[in-house]
CHARMM internal coordinates of N, CA and C (Angstrom, degrees):
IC EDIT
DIST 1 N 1 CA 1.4547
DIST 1 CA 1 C 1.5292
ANGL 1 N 1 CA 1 C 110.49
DIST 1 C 2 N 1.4196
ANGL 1 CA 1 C 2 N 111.31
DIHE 1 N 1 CA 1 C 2 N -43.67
DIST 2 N 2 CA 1.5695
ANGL 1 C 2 N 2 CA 109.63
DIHE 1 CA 1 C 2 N 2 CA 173.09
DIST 2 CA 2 C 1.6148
ANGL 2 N 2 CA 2 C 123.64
DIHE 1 C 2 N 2 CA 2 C -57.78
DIST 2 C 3 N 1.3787
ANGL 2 CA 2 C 3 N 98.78
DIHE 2 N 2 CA 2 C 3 N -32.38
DIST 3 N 3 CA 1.5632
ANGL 2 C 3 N 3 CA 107.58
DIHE 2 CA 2 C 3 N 3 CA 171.31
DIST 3 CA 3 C 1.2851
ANGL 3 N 3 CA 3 C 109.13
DIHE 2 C 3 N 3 CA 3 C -55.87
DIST 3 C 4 N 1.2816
ANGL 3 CA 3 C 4 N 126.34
DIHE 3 N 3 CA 3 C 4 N -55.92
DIST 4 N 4 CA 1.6695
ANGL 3 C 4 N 4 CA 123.42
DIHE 3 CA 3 C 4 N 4 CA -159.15
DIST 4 CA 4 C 1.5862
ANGL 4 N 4 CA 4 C 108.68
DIHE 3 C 4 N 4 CA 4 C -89.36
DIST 4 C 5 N 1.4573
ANGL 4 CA 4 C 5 N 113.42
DIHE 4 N 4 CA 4 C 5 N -5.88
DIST 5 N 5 CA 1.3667
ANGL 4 C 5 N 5 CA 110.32
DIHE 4 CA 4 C 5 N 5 CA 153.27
DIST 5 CA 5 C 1.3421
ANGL 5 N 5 CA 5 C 120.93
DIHE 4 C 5 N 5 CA 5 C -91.15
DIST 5 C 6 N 1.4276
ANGL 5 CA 5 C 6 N 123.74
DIHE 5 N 5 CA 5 C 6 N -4.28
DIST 6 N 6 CA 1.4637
ANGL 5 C 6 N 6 CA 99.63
DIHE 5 CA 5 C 6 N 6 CA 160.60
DIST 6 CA 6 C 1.1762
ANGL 6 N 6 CA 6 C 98.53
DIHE 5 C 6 N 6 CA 6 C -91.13
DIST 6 C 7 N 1.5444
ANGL 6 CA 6 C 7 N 139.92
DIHE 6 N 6 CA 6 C 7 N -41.63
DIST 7 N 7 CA 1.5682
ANGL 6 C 7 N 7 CA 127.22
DIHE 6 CA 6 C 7 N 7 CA -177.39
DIST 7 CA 7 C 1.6830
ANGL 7 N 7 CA 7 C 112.79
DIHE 6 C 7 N 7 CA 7 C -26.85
DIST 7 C 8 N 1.4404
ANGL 7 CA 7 C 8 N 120.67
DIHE 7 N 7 CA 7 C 8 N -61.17
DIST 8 N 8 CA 0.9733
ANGL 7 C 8 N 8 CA 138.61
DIHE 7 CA 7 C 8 N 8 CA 174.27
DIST 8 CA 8 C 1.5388
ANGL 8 N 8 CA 8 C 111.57
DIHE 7 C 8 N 8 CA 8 C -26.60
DIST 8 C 9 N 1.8980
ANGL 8 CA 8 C 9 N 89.83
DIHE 8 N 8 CA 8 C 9 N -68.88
DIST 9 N 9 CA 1.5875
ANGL 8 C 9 N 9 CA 90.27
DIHE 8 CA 8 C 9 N 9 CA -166.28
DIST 9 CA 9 C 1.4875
ANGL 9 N 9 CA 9 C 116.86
DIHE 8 C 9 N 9 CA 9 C -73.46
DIST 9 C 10 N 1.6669
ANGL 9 CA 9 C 10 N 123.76
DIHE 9 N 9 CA 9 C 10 N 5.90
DIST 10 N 10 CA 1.2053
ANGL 9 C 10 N 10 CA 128.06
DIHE 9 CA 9 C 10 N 10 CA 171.51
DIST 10 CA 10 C 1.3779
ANGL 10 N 10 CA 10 C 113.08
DIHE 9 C 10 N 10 CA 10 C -95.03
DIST 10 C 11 N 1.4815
ANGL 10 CA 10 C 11 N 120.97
DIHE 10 N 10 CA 10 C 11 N -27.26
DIST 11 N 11 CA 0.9758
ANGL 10 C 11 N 11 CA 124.04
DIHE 10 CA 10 C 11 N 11 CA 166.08
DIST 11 CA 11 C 1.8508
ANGL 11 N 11 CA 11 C 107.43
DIHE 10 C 11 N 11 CA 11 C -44.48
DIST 11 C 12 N 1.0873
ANGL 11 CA 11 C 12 N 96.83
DIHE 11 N 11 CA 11 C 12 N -79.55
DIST 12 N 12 CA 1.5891
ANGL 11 C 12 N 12 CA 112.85
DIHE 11 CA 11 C 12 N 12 CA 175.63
DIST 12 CA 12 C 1.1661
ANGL 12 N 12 CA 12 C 117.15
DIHE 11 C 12 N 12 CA 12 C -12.62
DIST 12 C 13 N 1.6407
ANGL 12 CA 12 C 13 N 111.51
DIHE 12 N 12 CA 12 C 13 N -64.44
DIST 13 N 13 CA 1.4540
ANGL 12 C 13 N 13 CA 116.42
DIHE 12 CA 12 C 13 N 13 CA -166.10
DIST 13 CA 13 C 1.3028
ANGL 13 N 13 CA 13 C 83.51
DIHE 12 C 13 N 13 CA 13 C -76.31
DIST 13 C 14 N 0.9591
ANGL 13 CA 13 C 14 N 168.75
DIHE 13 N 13 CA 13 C 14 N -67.11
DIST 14 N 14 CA 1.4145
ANGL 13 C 14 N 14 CA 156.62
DIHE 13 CA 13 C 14 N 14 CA -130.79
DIST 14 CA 14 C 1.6361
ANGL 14 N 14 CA 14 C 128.20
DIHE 13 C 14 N 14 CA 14 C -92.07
DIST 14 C 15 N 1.8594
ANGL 14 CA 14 C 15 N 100.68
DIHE 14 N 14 CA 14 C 15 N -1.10
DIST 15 N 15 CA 1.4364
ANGL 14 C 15 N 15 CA 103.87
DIHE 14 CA 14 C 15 N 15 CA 162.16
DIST 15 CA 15 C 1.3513
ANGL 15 N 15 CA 15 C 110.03
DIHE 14 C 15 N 15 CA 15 C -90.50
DIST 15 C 16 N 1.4668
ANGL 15 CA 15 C 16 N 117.37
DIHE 15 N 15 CA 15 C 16 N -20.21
DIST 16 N 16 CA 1.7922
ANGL 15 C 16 N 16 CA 112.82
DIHE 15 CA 15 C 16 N 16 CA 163.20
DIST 16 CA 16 C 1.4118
ANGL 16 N 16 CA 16 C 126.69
DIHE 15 C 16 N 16 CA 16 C -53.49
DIST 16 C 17 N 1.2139
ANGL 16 CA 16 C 17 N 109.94
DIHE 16 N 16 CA 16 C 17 N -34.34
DIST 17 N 17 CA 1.5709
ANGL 16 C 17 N 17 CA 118.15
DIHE 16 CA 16 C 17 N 17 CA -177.11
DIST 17 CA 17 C 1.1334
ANGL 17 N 17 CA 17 C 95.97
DIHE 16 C 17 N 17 CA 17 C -93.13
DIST 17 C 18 N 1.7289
ANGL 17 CA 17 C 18 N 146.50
DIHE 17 N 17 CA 17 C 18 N -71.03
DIST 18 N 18 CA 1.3736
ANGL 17 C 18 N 18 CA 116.85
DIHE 17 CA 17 C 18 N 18 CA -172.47
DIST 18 CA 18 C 1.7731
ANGL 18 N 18 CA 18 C 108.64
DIHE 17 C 18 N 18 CA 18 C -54.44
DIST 18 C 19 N 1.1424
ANGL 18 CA 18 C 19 N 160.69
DIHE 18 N 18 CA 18 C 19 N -48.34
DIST 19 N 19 CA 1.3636
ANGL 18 C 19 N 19 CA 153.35
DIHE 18 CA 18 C 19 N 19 CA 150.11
DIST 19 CA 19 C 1.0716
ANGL 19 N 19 CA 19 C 147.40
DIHE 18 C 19 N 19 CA 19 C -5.85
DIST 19 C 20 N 2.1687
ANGL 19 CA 19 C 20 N 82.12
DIHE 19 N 19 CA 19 C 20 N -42.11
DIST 20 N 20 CA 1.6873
ANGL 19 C 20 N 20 CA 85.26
DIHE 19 CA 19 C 20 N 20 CA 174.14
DIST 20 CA 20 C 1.4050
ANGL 20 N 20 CA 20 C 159.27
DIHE 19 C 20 N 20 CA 20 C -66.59
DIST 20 C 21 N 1.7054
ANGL 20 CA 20 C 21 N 96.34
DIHE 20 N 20 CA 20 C 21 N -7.90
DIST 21 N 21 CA 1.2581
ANGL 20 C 21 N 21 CA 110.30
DIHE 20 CA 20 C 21 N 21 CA 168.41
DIST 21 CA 21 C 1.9148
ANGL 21 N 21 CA 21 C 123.07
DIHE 20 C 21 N 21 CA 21 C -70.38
DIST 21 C 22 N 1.5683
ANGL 21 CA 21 C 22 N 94.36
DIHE 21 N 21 CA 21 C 22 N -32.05
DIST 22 N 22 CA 1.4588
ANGL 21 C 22 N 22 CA 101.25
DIHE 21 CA 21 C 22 N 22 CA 167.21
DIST 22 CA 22 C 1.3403
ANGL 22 N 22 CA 22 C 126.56
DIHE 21 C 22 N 22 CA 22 C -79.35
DIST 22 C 23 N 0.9553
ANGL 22 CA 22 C 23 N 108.38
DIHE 22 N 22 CA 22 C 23 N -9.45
DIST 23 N 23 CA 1.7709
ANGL 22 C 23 N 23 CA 140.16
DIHE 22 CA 22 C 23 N 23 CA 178.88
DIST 23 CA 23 C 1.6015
ANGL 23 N 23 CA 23 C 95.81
DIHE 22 C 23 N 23 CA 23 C -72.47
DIST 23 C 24 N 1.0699
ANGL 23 CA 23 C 24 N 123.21
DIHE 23 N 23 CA 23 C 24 N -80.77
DIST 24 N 24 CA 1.5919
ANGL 23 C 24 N 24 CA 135.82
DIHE 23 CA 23 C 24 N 24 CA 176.92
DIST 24 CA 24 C 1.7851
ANGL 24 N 24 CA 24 C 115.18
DIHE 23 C 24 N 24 CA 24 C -49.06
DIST 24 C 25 N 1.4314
ANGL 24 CA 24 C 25 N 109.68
DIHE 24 N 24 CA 24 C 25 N -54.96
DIST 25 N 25 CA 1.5655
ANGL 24 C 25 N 25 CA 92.95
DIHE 24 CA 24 C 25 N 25 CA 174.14
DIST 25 CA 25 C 1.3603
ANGL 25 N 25 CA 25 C 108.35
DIHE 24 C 25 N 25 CA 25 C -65.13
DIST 25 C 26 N 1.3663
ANGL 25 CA 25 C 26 N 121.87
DIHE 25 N 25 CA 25 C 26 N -55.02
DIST 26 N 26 CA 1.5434
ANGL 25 C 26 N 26 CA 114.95
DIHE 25 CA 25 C 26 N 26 CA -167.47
DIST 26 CA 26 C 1.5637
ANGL 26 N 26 CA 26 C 123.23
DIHE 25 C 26 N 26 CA 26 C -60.14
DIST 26 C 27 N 1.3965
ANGL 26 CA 26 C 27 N 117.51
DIHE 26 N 26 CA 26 C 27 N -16.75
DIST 27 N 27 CA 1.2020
ANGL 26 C 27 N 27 CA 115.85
DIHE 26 CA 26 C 27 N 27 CA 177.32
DIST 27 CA 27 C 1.7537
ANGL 27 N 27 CA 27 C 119.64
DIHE 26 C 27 N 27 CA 27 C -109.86
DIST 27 C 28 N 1.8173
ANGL 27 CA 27 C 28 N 95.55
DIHE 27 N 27 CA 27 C 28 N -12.07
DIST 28 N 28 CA 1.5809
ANGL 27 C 28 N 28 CA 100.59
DIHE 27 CA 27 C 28 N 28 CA 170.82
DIST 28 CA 28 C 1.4560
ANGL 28 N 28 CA 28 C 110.10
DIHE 27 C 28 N 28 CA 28 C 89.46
DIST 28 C 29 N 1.3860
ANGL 28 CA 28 C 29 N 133.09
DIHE 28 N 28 CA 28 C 29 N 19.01
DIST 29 N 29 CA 1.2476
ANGL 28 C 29 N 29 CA 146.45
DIHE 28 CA 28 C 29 N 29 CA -145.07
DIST 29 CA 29 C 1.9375
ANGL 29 N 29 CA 29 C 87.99
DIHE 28 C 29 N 29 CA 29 C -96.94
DIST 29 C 30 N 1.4064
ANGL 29 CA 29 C 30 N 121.55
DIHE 29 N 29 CA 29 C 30 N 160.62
DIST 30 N 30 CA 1.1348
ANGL 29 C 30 N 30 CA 139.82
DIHE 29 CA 29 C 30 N 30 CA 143.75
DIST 30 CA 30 C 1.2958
ANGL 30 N 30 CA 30 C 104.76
DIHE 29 C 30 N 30 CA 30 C -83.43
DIST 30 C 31 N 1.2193
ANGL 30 CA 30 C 31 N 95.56
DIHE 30 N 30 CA 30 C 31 N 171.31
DIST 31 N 31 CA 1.8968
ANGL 30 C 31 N 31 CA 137.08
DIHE 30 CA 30 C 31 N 31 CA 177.32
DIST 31 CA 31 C 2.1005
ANGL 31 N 31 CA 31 C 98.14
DIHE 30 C 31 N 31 CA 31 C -46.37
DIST 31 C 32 N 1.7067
ANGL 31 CA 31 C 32 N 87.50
DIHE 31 N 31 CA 31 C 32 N -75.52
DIST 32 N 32 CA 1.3137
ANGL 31 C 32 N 32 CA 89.90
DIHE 31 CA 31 C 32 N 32 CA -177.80
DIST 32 CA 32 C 1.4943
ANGL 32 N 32 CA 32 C 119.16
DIHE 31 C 32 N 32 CA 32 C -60.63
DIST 32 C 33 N 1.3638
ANGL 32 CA 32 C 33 N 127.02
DIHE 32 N 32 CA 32 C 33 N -33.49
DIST 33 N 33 CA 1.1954
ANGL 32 C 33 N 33 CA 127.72
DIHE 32 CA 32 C 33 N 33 CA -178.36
DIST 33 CA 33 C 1.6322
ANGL 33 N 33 CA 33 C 107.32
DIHE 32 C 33 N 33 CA 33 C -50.09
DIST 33 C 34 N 1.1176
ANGL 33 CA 33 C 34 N 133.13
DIHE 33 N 33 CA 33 C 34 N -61.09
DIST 34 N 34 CA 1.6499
ANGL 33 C 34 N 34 CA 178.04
DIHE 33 CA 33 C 34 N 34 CA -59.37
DIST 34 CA 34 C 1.2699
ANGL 34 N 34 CA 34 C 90.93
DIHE 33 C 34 N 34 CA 34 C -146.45
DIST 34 C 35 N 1.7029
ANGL 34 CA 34 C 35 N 103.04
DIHE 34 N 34 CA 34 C 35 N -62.48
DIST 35 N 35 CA 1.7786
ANGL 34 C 35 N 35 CA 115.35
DIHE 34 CA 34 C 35 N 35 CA -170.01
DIST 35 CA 35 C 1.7504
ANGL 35 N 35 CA 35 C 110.79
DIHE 34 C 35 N 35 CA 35 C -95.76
DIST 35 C 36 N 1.8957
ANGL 35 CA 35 C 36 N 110.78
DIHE 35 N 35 CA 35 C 36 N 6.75
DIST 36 N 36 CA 1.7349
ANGL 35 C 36 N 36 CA 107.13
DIHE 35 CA 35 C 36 N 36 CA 155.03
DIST 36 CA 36 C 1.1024
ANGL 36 N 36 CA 36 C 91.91
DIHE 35 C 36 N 36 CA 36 C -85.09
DIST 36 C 37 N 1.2412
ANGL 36 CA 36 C 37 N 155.80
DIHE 36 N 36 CA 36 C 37 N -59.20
DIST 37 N 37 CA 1.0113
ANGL 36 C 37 N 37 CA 151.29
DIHE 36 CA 36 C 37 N 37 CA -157.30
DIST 37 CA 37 C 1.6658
ANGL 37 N 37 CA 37 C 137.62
DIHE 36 C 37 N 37 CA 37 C -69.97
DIST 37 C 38 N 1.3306
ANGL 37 CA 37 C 38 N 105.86
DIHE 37 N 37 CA 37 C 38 N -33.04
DIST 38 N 38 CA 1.5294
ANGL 37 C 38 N 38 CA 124.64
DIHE 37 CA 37 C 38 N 38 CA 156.32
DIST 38 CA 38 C 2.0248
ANGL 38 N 38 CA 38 C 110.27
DIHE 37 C 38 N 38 CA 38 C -69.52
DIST 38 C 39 N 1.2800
ANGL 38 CA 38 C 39 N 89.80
DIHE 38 N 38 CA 38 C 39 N -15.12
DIST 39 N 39 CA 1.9635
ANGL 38 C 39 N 39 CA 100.27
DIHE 38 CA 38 C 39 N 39 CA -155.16
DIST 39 CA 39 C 1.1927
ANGL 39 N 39 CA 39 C 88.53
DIHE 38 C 39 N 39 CA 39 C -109.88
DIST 39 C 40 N 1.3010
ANGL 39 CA 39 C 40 N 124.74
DIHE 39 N 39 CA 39 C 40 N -117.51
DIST 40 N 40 CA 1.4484
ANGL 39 C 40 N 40 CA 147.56
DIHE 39 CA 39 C 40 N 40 CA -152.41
DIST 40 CA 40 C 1.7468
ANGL 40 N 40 CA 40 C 106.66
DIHE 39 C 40 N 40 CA 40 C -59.01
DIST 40 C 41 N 1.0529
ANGL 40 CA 40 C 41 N 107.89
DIHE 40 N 40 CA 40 C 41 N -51.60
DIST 41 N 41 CA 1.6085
ANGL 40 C 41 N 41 CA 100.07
DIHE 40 CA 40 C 41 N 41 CA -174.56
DIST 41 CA 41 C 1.2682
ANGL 41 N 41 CA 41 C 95.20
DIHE 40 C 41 N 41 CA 41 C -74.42
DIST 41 C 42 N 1.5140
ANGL 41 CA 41 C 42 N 127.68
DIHE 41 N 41 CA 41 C 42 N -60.05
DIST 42 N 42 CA 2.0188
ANGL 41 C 42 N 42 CA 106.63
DIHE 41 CA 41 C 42 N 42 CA 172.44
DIST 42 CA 42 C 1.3236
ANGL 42 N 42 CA 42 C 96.30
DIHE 41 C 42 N 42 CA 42 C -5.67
DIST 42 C 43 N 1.6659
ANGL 42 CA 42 C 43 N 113.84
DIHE 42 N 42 CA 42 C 43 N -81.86
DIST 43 N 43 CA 1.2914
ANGL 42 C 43 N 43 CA 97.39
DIHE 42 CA 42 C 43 N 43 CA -108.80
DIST 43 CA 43 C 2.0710
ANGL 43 N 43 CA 43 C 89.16
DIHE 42 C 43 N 43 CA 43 C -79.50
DIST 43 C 44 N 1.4516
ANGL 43 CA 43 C 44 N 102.00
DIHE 43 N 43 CA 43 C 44 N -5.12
DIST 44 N 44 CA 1.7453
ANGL 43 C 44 N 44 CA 96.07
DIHE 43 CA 43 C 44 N 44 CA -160.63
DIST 44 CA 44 C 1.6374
ANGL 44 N 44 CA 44 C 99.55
DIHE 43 C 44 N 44 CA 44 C -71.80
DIST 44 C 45 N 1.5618
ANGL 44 CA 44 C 45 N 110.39
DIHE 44 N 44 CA 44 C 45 N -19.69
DIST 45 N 45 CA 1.5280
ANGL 44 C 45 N 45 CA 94.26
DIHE 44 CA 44 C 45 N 45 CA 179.57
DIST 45 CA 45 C 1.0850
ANGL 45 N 45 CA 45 C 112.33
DIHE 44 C 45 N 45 CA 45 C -97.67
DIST 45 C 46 N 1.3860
ANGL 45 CA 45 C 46 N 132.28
DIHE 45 N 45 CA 45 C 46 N -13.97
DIST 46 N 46 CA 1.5449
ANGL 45 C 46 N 46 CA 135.38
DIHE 45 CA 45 C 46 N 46 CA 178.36
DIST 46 CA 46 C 2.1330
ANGL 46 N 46 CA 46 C 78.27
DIHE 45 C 46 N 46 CA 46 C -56.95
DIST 46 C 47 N 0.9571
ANGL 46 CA 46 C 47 N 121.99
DIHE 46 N 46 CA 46 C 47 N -52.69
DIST 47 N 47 CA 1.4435
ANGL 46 C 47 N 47 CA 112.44
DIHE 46 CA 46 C 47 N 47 CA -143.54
DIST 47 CA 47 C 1.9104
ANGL 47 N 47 CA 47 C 100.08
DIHE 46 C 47 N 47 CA 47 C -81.92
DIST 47 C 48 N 0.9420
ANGL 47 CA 47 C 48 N 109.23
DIHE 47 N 47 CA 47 C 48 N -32.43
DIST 48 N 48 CA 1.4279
ANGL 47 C 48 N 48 CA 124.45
DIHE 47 CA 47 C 48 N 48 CA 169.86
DIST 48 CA 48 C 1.6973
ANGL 48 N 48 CA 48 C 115.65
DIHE 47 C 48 N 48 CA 48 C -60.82
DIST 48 C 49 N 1.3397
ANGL 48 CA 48 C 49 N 101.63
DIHE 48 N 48 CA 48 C 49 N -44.74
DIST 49 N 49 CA 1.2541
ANGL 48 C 49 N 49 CA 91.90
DIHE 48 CA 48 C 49 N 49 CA 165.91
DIST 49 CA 49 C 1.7159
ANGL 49 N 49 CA 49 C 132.45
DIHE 48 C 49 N 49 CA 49 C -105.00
DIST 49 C 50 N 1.4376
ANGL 49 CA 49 C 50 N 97.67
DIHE 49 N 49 CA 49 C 50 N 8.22
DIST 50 N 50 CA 1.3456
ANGL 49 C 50 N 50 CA 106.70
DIHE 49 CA 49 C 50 N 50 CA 179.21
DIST 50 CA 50 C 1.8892
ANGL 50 N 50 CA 50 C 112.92
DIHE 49 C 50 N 50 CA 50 C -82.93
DIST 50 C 51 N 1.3980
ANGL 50 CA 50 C 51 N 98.05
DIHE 50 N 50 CA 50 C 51 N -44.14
DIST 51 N 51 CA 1.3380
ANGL 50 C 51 N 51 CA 106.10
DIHE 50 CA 50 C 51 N 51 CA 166.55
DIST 51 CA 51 C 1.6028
ANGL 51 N 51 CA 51 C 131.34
DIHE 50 C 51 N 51 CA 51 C -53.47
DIST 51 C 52 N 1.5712
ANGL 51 CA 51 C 52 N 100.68
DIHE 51 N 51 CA 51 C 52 N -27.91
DIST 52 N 52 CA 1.8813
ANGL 51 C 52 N 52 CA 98.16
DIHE 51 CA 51 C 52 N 52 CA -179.65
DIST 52 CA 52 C 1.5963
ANGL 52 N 52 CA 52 C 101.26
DIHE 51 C 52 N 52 CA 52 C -80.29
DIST 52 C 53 N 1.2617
ANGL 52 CA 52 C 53 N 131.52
DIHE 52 N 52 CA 52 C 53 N -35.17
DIST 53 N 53 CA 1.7013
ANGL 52 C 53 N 53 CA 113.11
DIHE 52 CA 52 C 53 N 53 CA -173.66
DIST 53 CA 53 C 1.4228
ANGL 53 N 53 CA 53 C 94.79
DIHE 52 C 53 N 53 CA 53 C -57.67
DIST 53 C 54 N 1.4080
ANGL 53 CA 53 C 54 N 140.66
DIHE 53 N 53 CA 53 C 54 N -45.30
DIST 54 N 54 CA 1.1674
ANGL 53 C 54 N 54 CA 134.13
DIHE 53 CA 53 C 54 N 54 CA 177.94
DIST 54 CA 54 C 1.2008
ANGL 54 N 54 CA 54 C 114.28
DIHE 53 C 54 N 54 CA 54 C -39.39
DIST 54 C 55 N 1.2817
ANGL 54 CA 54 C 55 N 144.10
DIHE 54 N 54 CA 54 C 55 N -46.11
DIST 55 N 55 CA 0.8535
ANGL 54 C 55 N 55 CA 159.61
DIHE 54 CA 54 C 55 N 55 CA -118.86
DIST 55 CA 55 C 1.6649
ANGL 55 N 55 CA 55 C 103.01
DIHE 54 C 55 N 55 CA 55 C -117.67
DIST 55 C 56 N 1.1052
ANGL 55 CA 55 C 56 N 103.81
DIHE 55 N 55 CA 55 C 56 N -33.99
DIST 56 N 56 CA 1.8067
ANGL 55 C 56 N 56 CA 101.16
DIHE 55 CA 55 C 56 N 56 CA -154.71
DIST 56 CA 56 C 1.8180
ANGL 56 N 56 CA 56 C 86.22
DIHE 55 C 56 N 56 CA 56 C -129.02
DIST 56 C 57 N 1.4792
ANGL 56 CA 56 C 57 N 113.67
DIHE 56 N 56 CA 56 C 57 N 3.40
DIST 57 N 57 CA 1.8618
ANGL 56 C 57 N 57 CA 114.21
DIHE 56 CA 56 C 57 N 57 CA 155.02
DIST 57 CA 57 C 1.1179
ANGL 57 N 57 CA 57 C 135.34
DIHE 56 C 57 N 57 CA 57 C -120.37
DIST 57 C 58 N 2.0798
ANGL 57 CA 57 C 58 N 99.92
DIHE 57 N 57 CA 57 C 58 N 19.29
DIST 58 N 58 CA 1.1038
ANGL 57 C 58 N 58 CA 122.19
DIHE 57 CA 57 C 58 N 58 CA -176.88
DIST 58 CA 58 C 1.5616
ANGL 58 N 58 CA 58 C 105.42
DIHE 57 C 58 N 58 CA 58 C -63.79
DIST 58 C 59 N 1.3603
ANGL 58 CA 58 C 59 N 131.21
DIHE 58 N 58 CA 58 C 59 N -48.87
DIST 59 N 59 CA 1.4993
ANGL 58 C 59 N 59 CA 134.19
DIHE 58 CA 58 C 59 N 59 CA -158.09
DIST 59 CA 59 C 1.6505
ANGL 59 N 59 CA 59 C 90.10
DIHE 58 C 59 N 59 CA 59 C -64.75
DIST 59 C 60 N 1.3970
ANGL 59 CA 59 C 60 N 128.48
DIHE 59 N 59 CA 59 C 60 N -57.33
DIST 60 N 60 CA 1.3412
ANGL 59 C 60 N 60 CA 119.78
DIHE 59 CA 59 C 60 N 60 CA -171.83
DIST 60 CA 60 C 1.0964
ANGL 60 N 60 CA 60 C 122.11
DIHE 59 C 60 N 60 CA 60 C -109.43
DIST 60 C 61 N 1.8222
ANGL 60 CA 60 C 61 N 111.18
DIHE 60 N 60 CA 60 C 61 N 54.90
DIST 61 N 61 CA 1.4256
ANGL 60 C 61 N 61 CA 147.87
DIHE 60 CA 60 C 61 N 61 CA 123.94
DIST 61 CA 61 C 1.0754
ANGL 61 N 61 CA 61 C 132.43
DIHE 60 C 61 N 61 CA 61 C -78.56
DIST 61 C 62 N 1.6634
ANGL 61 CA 61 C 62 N 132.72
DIHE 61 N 61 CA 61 C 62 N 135.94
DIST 62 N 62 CA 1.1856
ANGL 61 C 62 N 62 CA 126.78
DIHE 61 CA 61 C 62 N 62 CA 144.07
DIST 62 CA 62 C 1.3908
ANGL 62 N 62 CA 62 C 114.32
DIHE 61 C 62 N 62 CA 62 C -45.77
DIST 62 C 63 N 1.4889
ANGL 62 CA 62 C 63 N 119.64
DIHE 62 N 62 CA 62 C 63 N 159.25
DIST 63 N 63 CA 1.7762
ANGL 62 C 63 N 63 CA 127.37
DIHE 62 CA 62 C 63 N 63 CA 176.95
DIST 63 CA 63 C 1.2782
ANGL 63 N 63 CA 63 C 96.80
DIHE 62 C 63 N 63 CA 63 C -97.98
DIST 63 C 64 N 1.4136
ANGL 63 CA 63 C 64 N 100.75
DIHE 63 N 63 CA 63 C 64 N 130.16
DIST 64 N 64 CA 1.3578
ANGL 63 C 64 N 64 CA 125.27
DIHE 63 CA 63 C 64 N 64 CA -173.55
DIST 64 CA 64 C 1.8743
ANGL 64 N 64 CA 64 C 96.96
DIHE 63 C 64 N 64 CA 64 C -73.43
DIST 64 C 65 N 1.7009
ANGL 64 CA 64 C 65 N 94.44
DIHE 64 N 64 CA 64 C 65 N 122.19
DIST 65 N 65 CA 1.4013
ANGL 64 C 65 N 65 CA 102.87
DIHE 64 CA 64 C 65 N 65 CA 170.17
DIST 65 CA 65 C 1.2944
ANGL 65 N 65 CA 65 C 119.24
DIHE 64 C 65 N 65 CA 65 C -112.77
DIST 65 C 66 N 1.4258
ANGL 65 CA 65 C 66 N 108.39
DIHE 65 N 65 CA 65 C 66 N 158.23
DIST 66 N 66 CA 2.0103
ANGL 65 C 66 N 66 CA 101.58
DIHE 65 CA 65 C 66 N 66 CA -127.90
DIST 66 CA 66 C 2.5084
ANGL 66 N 66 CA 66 C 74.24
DIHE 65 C 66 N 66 CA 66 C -119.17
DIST 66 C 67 N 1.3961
ANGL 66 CA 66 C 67 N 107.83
DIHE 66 N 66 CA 66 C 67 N -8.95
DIST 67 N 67 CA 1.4836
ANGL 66 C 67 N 67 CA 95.70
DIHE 66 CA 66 C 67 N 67 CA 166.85
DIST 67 CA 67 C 1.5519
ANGL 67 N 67 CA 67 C 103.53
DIHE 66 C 67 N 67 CA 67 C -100.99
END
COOR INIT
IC SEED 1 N 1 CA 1 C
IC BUILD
């Protein structure tokens, strides 16, 4: 199961980069615009949304022990 969730999540990152050229004409984007968006916002929603399944499968989790 862990395997086909990283497949997934490589998949993902990797329809941005083949895209991005259609990404940029169709929306009119610069260079820098292009690379917040491949860059920084990636990664803020990968993290935004990585944190809520945590969140809402906490009750039918064990508590993560930190020894």
């Amino acid at each position: 199961m862990l395997t086909c969730v990283y497949v997934f999540n490589f998949i993902d990152r990797q329809i941005v980069v083949i895209l991005q050229e259609s990404i940029k004409q169709d929306l009119g984007l610069m260079d820098w615009q292009l690379g917040l968006l491949s860059g920084f916002a990636f990664a803020v929603f990968y993290v935004t949304m990585g944190v809520r399944p945590r969140f809402l499968l906490g009750p039918f989790t064990p508590p993560l022990d930190p020894f």
